[in-house]
N, C-alpha and C positions, 0 to 999 in steps of 0.2 A: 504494500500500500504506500502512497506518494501523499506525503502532507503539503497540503500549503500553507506558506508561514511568513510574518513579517515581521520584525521588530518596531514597524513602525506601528502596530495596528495595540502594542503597548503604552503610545503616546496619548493615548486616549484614558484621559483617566478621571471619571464622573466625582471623585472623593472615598476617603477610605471607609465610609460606613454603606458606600454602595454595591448591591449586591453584582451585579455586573461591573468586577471589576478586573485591570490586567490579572490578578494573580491567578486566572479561571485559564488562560493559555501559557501562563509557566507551568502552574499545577499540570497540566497536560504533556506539558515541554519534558518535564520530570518523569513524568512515568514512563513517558515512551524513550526513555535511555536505556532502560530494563530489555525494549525489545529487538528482536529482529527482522532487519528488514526493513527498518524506518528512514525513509528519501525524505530529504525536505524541499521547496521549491518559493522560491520568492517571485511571487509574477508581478507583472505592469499595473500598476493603477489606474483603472478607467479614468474617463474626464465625464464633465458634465454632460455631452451630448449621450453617452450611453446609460448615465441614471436618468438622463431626461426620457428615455427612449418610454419608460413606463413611468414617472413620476413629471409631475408636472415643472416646466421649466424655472419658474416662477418661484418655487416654491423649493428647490434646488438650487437657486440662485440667492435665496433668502436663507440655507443652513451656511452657505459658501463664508455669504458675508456675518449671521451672525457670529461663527468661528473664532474671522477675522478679527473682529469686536472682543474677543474675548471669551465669548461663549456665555455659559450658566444655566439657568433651569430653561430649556424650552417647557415641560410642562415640569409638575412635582416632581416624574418617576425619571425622565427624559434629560440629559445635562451632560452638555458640551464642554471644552476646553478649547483656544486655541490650536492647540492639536488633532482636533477631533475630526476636521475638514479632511487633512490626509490621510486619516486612519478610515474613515468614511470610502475614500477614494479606494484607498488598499483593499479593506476588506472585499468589495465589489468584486473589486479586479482578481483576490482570490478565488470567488466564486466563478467568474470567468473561464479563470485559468482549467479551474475542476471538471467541467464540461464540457473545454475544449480538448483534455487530456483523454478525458473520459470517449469523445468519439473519434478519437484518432486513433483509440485503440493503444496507445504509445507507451515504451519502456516494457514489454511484454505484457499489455493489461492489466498493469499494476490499479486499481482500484484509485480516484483521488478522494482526496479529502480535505476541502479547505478549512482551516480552523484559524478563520478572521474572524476579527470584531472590532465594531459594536456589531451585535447580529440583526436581522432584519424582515423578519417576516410580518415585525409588526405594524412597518409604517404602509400608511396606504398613500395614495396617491400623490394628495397635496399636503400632508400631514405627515409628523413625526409622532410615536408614541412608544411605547413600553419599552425602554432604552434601545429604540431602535430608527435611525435615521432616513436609510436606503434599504431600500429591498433588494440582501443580495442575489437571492434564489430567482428572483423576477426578472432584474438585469441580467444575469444569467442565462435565464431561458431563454429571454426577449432576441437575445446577441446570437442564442443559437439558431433562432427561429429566422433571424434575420440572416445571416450568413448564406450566402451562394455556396460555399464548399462545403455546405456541411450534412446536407440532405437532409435538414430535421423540419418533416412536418407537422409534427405532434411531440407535445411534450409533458410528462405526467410525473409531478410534486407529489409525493409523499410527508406531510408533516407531523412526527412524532411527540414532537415539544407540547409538554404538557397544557399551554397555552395554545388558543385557537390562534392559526396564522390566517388573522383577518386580514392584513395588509396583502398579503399574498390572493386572498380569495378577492377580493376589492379589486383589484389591477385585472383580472380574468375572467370575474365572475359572466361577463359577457360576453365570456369566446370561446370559439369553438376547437382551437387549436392547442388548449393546454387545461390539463384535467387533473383537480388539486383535489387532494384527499387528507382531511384532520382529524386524526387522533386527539382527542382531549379532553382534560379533565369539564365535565357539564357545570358553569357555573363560575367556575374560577375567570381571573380578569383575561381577555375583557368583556366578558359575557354574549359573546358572537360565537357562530358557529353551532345550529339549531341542524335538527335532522332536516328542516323544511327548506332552508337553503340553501339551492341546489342548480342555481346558476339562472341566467335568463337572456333569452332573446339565442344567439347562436350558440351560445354559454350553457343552454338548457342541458341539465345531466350532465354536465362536465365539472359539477362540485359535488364532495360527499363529504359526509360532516360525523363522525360516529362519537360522541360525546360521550364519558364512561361518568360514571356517577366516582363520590370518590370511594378508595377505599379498594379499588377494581385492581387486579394484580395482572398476573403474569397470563395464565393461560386467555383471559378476556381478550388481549391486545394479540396473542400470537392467533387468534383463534378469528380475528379482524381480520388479520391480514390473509391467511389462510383461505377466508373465505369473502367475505363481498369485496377486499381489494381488491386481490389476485383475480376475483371473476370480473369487478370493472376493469381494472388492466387490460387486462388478454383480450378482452374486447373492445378495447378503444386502443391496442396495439402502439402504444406510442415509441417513438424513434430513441428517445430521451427519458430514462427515468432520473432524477432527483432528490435526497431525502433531505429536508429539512430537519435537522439531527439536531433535536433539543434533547437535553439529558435530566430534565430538572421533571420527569415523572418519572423520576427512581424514589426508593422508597425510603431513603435516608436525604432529598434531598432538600431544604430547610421550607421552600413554600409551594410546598404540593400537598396533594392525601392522597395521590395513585401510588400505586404500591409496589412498580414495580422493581427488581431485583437486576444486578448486573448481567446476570444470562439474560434476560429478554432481550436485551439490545443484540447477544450473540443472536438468540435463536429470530428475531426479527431481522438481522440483516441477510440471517442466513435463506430465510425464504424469500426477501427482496429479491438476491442475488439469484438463486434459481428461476425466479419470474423471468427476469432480464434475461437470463440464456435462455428459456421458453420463448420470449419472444424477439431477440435478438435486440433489446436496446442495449443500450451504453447506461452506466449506471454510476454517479458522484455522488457525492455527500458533502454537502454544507452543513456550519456548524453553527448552532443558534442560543439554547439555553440552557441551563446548568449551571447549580448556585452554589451548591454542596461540594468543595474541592476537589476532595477523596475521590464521591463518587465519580465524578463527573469527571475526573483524567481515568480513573478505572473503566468506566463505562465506551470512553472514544478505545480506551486499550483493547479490549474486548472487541470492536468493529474489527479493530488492525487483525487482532489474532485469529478472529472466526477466516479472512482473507488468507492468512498468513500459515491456515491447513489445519486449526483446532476444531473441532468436532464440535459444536454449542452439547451441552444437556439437557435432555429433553425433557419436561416434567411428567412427573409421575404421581402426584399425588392426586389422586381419582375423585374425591369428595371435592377437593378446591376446583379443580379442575372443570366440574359438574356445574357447581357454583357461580361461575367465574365465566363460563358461556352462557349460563342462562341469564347473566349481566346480559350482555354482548345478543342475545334474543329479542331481550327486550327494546334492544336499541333499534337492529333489526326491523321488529315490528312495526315499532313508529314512523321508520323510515319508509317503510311498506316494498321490501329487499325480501324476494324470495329467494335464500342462498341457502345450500346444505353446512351444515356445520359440523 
């Protein structure tokens, strides 16, 4: 697996009592010294006209200069530095770089993985919100979707991060050519991301929203993907898949109540990755949220190692298990998804 990495995207620094802060990509830096097989890759930093490409110009032109200013609270949660302009740019261009690695096919299929920030699923269009500036996964897509060399007609988000990736569904929600799918917790900020919205006008059924109540563990999220992902996927066959790789519905991690354990991320990357050779896309990973240190460099460690030839663990305990999809039914039903489980 091939990280993408920048020391610039450390200049970014909201203050020491904020939860997204740089020590969230040393803590990562750290653990992945332990493994094997760890690339790292510093890419280009977009400019404005490719965050403009899905965010409003206007409104890009106004993070630019309040930077310059100096920065401070865009809202309560949201807070800039003078640094924060480049590390904005950086991160982007990380995700760029992930997706353009990813369909090159390059370095023998090495897996990428950008791990820039600030992360981004949460800003939408003309707006910054939940420490999140640019949408890196949208710019992303956008640049793949736009490219002449790159054959990407379709392109399909997966977002894990405990939190709904509204900025992500907001920028797509009416089109036809990329199909975002969120895992998250029901309820938690920013309260979007309902089983009922589900896209509109060419956008119809190209969003899926599967919201777990809290407390939902392990087998509910594998047992997701497994089944109404993996069956919208394969049927809207897209060129590109992408995860929006939030880590912060782990179960130790400080503001969540999903439950889930450091193998989930194994055993969900591992069916991702089988999807993708099912249906021959290219498959990155952008890195979004995760509060909790520990877990959260354990957790991307875990991505690298299930890549890197480690078998994930499959669960076994049959009662939770039971339990744990019949969450995952009920979500289902509302959605009105007739999927086998």
């Amino acid at each position: 697996m091939q990280f993408g990495y920048s020391e610039v995207c450390l200049e970014h620094d909201p203050g020491p009592r904020h939860p997204e802060a740089p020590d969230r990509l040393r803590a990562i830096r750290e653990r992945l010294k332990t493994k094997h097989g760890v690339e790292y890759v510093e890419a280009d930093p977009v400019g404005i006209d490719e965050i403009a490409s899905v965010h409003d110009r206007e409104y890009v032109e106004s993070v630019e200069e309040f930077c310059a200013e100096g920065g401070g609270n865009w809202d309560p949660d949201t807070v800039a530095v003078e640094e924060t302009w480049d590390a904005i740019r950086q991160s982007a261009g990380l995700a760029c770089w992930s997706i353009q690695t990813a369909l090159e096919g390059a370095t023998g299929r090495k897996t990428p993985f950008s791990i820039g920030r600030p992360p981004g699923h949460h800003a939408v269009e003309d707006d910054a919100m939940g420490f999140c500036f640019a949408n890196n996964v949208a710019v992303a897509a956008q640049q793949a979707l736009e490219a002449e060399t790159t054959g990407v007609d379709r392109v399909a988000i997966v977002d894990w991060d405990v939190h709904h990736g509204n900025g992500t569904q907001d920028i797509f929600y009416d089109r036809g050519d990329v199909f975002f799918v969120s895992l998250h917790e029901q309820g938690l900020y920013p309260g979007t991301g309902s089983v009922d919205e589900t896209g509109t006008g060419e956008g119809e059924g190209t969003t899926m929203n599967l919201p777990m109540p809290a407390g939902t563990g392990d087998p509910a999220y594998l047992a997701a993907v497994e089944g109404p992902i993996t069956a919208a996927l394969t049927e809207y066959d897209p060129d590109l898949l992408i995860v929006s790789a939030g880590f912060d519905a782990h179960r130790h991690d400080p503001i969540s109540r999903i439950r889930l354990s450091t193998e989930a991320y194994a055993l969900m990357t591992d069916r991702l990755r089988s999807l993708t050779d099912d249906i021959d896309a290219a498959l990155a990973f952008v890195l979004e949220g995760g509060y909790g240190l520990d877990v959260l460099a354990d957790s991307v460690a875990i991505v690298h190692e299930t890549f890197d030839g480690r078998e994930p663990i499959e669960p076994d305990d049959e009662e939770m298990e039971s339990r744990s999809r019949g969450v995952l039914e009920d979500v289902l039903e509302e959605h009105d998804l007739d999927v086998d489980l």
